[in-house]
C-alpha positions in Angstrom: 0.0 0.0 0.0 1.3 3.3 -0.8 1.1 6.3 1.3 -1.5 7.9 -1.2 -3.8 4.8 -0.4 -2.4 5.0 3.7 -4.0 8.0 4.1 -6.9 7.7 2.8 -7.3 4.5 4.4 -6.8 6.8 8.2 -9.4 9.3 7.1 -12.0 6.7 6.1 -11.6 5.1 9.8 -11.4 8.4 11.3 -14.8 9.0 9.9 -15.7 6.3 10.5 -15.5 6.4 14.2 -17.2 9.6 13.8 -20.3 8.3 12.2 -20.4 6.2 15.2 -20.7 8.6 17.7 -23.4 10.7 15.7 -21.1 13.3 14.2 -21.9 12.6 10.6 -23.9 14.6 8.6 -26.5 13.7 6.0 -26.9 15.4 2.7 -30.0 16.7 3.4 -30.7 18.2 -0.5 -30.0 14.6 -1.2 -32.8 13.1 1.0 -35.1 16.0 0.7 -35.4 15.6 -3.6 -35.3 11.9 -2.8 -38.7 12.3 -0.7 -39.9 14.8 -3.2 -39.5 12.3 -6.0 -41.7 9.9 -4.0 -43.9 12.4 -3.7 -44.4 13.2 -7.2 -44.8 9.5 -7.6 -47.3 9.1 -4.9 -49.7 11.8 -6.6 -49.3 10.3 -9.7 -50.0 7.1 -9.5 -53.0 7.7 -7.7 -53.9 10.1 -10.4 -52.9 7.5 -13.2 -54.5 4.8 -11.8 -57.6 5.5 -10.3 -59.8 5.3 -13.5 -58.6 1.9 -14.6 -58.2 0.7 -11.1 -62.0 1.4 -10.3 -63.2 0.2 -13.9 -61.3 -3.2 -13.0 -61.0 -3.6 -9.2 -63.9 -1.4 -8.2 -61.6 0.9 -6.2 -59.7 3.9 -7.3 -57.8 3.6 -4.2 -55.9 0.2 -4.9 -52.6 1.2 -6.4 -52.6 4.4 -4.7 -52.9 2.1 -1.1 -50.1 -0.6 -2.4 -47.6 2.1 -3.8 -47.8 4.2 0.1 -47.6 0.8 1.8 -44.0 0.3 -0.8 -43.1 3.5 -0.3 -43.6 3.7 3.3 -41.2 0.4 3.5 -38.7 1.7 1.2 -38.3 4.7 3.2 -37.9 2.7 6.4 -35.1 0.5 4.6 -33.8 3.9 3.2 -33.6 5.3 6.8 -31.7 1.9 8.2 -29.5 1.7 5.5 -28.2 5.4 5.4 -27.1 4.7 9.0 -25.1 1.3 8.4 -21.3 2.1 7.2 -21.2 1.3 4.0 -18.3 -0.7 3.9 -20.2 -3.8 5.7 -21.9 -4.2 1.7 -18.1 -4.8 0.8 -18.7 -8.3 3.1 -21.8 -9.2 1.8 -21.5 -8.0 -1.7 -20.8 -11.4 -3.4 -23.6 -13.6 -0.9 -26.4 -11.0 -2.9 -25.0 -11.7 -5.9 -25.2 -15.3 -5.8 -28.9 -14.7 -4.2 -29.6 -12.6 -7.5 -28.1 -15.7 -9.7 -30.4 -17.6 -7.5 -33.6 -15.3 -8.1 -33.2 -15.0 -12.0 -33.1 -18.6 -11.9 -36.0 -19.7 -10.1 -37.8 -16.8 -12.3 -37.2 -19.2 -15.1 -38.7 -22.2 -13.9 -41.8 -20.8 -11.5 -42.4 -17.3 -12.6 -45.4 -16.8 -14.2 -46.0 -15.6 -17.5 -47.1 -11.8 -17.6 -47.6 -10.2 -21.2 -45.2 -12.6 -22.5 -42.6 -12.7 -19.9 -41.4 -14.2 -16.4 -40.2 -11.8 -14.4 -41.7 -11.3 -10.9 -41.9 -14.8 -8.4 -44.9 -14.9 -6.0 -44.0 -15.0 -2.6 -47.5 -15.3 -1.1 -49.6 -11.9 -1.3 -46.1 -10.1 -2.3 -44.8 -10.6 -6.1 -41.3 -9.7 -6.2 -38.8 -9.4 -9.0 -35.3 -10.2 -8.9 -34.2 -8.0 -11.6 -34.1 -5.0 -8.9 -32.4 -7.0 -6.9 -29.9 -8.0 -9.4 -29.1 -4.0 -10.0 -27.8 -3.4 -6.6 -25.9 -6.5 -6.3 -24.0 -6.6 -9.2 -22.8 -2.8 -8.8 -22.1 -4.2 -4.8 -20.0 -6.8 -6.5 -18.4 -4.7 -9.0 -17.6 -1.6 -6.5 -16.1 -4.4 -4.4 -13.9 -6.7 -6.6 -12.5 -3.2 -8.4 -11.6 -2.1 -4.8 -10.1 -5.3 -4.3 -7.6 -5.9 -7.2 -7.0 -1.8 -8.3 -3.9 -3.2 -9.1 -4.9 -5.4 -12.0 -7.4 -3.6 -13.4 -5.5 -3.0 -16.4 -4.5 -6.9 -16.6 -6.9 -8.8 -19.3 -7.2 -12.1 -17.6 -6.7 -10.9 -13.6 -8.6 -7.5 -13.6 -11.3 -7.2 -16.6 -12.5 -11.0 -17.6 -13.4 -11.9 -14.4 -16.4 -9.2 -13.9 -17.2 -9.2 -17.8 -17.9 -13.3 -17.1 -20.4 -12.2 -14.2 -21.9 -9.3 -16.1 -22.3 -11.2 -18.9 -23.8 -14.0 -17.4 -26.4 -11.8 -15.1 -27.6 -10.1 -18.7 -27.9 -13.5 -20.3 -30.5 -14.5 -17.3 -32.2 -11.5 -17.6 -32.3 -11.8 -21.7 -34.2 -15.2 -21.1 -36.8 -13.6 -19.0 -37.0 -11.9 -21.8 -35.9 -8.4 -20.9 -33.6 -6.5 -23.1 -33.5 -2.8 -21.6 -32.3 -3.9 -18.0 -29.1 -5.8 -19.3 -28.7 -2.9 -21.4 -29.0 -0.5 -18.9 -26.7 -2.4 -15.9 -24.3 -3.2 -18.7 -24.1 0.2 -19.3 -23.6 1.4 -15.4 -20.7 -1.4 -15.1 -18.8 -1.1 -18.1 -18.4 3.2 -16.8 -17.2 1.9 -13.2 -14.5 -0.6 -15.1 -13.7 2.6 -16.4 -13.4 5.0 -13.7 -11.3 2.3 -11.9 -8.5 2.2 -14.5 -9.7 -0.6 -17.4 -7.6 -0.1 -20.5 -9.7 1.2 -23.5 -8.6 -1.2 -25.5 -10.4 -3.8 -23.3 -13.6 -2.0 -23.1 -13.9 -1.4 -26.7 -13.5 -5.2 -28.0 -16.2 -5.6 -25.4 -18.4 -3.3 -26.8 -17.8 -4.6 -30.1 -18.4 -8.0 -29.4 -22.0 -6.3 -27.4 -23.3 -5.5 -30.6 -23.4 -9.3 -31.6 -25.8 -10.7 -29.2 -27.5 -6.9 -29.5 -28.0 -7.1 -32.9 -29.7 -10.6 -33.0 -31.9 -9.3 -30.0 -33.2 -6.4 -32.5 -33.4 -7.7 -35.5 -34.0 -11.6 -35.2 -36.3 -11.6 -32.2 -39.9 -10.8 -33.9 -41.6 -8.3 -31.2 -38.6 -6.5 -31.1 -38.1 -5.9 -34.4 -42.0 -4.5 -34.7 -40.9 -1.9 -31.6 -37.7 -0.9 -33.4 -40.0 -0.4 -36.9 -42.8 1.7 -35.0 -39.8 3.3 -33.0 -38.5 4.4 -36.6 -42.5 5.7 -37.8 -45.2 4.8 -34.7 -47.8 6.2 -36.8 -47.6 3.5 -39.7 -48.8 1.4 -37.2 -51.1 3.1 -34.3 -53.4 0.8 -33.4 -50.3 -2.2 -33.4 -46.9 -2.0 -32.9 -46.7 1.6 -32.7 -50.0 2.1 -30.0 -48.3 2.9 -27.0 -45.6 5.7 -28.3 -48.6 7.3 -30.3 -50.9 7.6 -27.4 -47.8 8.8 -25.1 -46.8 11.5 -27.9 -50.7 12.8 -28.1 -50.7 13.2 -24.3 -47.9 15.0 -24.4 -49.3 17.3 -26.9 -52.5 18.0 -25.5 -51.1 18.8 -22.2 -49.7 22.2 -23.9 -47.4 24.5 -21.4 -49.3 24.5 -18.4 -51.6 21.0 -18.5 -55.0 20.0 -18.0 -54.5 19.3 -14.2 -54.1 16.7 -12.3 -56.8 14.2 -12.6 -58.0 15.8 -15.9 -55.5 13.4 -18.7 -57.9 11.9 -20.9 -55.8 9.5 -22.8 -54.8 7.5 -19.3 -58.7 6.3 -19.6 -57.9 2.7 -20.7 -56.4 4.7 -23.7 -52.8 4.8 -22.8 -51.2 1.3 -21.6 -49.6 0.8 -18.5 -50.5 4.4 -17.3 -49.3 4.1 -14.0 -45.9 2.2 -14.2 -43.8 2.7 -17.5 -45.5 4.8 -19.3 -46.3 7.3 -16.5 -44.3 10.3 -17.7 -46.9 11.1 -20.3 -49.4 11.1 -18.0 -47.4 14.1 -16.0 -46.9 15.7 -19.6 -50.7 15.5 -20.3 -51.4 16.7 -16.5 -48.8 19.4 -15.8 -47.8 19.8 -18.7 -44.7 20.9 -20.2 -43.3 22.9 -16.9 -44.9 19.6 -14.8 -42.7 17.6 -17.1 -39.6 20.1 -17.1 -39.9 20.4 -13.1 -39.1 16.4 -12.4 -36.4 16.7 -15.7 -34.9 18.9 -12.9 -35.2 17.3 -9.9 -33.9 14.2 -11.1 -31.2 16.5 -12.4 -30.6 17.9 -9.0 -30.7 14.6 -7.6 -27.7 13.5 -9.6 -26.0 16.5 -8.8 -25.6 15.8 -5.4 -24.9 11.9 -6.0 -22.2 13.2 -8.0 -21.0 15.3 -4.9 -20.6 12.2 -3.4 -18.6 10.6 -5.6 -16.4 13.1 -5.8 -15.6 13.4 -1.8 -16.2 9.8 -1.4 -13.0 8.5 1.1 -11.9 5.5 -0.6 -12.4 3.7 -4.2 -15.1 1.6 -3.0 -16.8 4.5 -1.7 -16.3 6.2 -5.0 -17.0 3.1 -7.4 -20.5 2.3 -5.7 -21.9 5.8 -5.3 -21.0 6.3 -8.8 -22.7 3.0 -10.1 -25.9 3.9 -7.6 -26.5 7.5 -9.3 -25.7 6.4 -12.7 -28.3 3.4 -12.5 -30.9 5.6 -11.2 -30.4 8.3 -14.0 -30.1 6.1 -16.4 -33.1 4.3 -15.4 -35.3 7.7 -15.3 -33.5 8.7 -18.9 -34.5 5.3 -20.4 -37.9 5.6 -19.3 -38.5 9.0 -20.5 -36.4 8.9 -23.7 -38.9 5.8 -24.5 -42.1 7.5 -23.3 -40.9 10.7 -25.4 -40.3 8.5 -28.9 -36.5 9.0 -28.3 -35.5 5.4 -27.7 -37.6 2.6 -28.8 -40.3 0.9 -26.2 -38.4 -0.8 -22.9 -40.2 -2.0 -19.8 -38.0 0.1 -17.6 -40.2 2.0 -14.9 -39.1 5.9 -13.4 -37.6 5.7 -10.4 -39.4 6.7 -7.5 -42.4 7.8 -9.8 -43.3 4.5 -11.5 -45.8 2.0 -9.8 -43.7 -1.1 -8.0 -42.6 -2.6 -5.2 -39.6 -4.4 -5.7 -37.8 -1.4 -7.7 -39.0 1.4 -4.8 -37.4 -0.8 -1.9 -34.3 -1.7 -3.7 -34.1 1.9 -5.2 -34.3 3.5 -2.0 -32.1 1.1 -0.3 -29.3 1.8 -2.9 -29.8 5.7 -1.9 -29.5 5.0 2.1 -25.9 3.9 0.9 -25.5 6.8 -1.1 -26.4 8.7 1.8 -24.2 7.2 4.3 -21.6 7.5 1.7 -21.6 11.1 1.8 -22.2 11.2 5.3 -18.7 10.0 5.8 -16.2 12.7 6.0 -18.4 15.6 5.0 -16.8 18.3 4.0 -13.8 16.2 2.9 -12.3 17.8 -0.6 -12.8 16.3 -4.3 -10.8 13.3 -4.7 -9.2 14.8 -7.4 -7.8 17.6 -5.1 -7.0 14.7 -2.6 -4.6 13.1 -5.1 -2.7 16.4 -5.8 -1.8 16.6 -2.5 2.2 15.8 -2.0 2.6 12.7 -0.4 
């Protein structure tokens, strides 16, 4: 260890000891646009749902009741988490990554088919879905092993197959479900924290060209998918088929205008737009609030990531550093996914909005991934950029 690393190694257990004794500071902008996100979400599910849910349940409260009873969980798991040192996930990184292999597994075999896929397992009245799972754990894993050997990082067969082996084979599991956006999405978050921790280029480009092999058979040789990528490419050849759901989300964004009907007031959510409430809810805020409604949670989200980013900059060790930056990048990738494909900007993925979307699975496992954030920047507040740390004379 070199006295760059020996120092850093002191601070982090220096504030560590002061988290234990209630000295640390949360980021409270952090937690305060995390809970305004729920919020958001909160108002508009309920407002999303409560036409179809009372057409087909006889209740308009019945999403709205399930997301607060998620959301009042995740927020409980978000409050325990953000107060456990976040160097214990370092010890049980790799036991939820086996769980996850375990998960998409038995999703496989005793999952039931939904809409053509199997991707949520009954566990008596809860249905959970080990995809959400899987996102936490493998950017655990990841954060941990490139902590681990950030001296052979740039070695092909020591540092970069081993973690492209279990990346790859998490996406293949989740490809079989089928689900193409998620792998795409994690894949995505991972290969940028191989990067940040020193990967050659060379290494990460001959994986990304050997990506666009399986990726190109998923698009064009997998018959669903190819109708999406063709009504991506011109929805309106096909509105009442393949192209039904980005039409309808591109009319209610149009009639919502600058301002919106209101909340309550979207027409198009009326058994008119699919999936109202869960993928396809940003259109819904488009139609409602309208383009400054839309604009305003473009912002938060923004905001959000800003102060992850504070985190990863100040962050005490690499650990620290790699698995703040793989939380904020999944969750803005996630919400960029979702609206790019609501907006006609990427075609149609089953990805759902962080903290907005309808779920349970993805609010609890989101909001656990942002109690680490949390703690993360709770640990040495105040403490300068990392890039300002390593300028430092040693």
């Amino acid at each position: 260890m070199n006295s760059a690393d020996a120092i850093l190694k002191r601070a982090s257990i220096i504030c560590m000891a002061k988290n234990k004794v209630g000295f640390a500071r949360y980021d409270r902008a952090l937690v305060g646009f995390t809970l305004a996100l729920l919020l958001i979400g909160m108002v508009m599910v309920f407002s999303a749902s409560s036409g179809m849910s009372e057409n087909r349940f006889g209740s308009p409260y019945l999403f709205f009741r399930k997301q607060l009873i998620w959301d009042v969980l995740g927020i409980i798991a978000m409050l325990i988490t953000m107060r456990m040192d976040y160097h214990v996930w370092q010890k049980w990184a790799f036991a939820l990554l086996i769980t996850s292999y375990i998960g998409l597994g038995a999703v496989l075999v005793v999952g039931p088919v939904v809409k053509g896929a199997r991707r949520w397992i009954h566990l008596g009245p809860v249905t959970f879905q080990p995809s959400e799972l899987a996102k936490l754990a493998l950017i655990l894993w990841i954060a941990s092993f490139l902590d681990r050997r950030r001296s052979q990082i740039g070695q092909l067969k020591k540092g970069f197959i081993p973690p492209m082996l279990i990346i790859g084979l998490m996406c293949a599991l989740m490809l079989k479900e089928p689900d193409l956006g998620t792998p795409l999405m994690l894949g995505s978050v991972c290969m940028l924290l191989l990067y940040m921790a020193g990967a050659k280029l060379s290494h990460l480009g001959g994986t990304f060209l050997l990506a666009t092999l399986p990726l190109y058979y998923e698009l064009f040789h997998v018959g669903y998918r190819q109708k999406r990528l063709m009504a991506f490419l011109n929805p309106w050849a096909n509105a009442q088929g393949a192209g039904y759901q980005l039409t309808e989300a591109l009319m209610a964004f149009g009639s919502g205008g600058i301002f919106g009907k209101g909340i309550g007031a979207s027409q198009l959510k009326q058994l008119a737009l699919p999936d109202p409430h869960t993928d396809f809810i940003f259109p819904v805020i488009g139609e409602e609030l309208g383009f400054v409604g839309a604009f305003g949670l473009v912002a938060l989200f923004v905001l959000w990531g800003w102060r992850g980013w504070q985190t990863v900059r100040r962050a005490p060790d690499l650990f620290g550093q790699l698995l703040a930056a793989g939380i904020t990048c999944w969750v803005l990738l996630q919400a960029t996914i979702n609206m790019a494909v609501s907006m006609g900007l990427l075609p149609t993925k089953g990805l759902p909005m962080p903290f907005v979307s309808f779920g349970g699975s993805s609010i609890v496992i989101t909001l656990i991934g942002v109690g680490i954030l949390i703690n993360i920047s709770a640990q040495c507040f105040g403490q300068a950029p990392a890039s300002e740390r390593r300028k430092r004379p040693r």
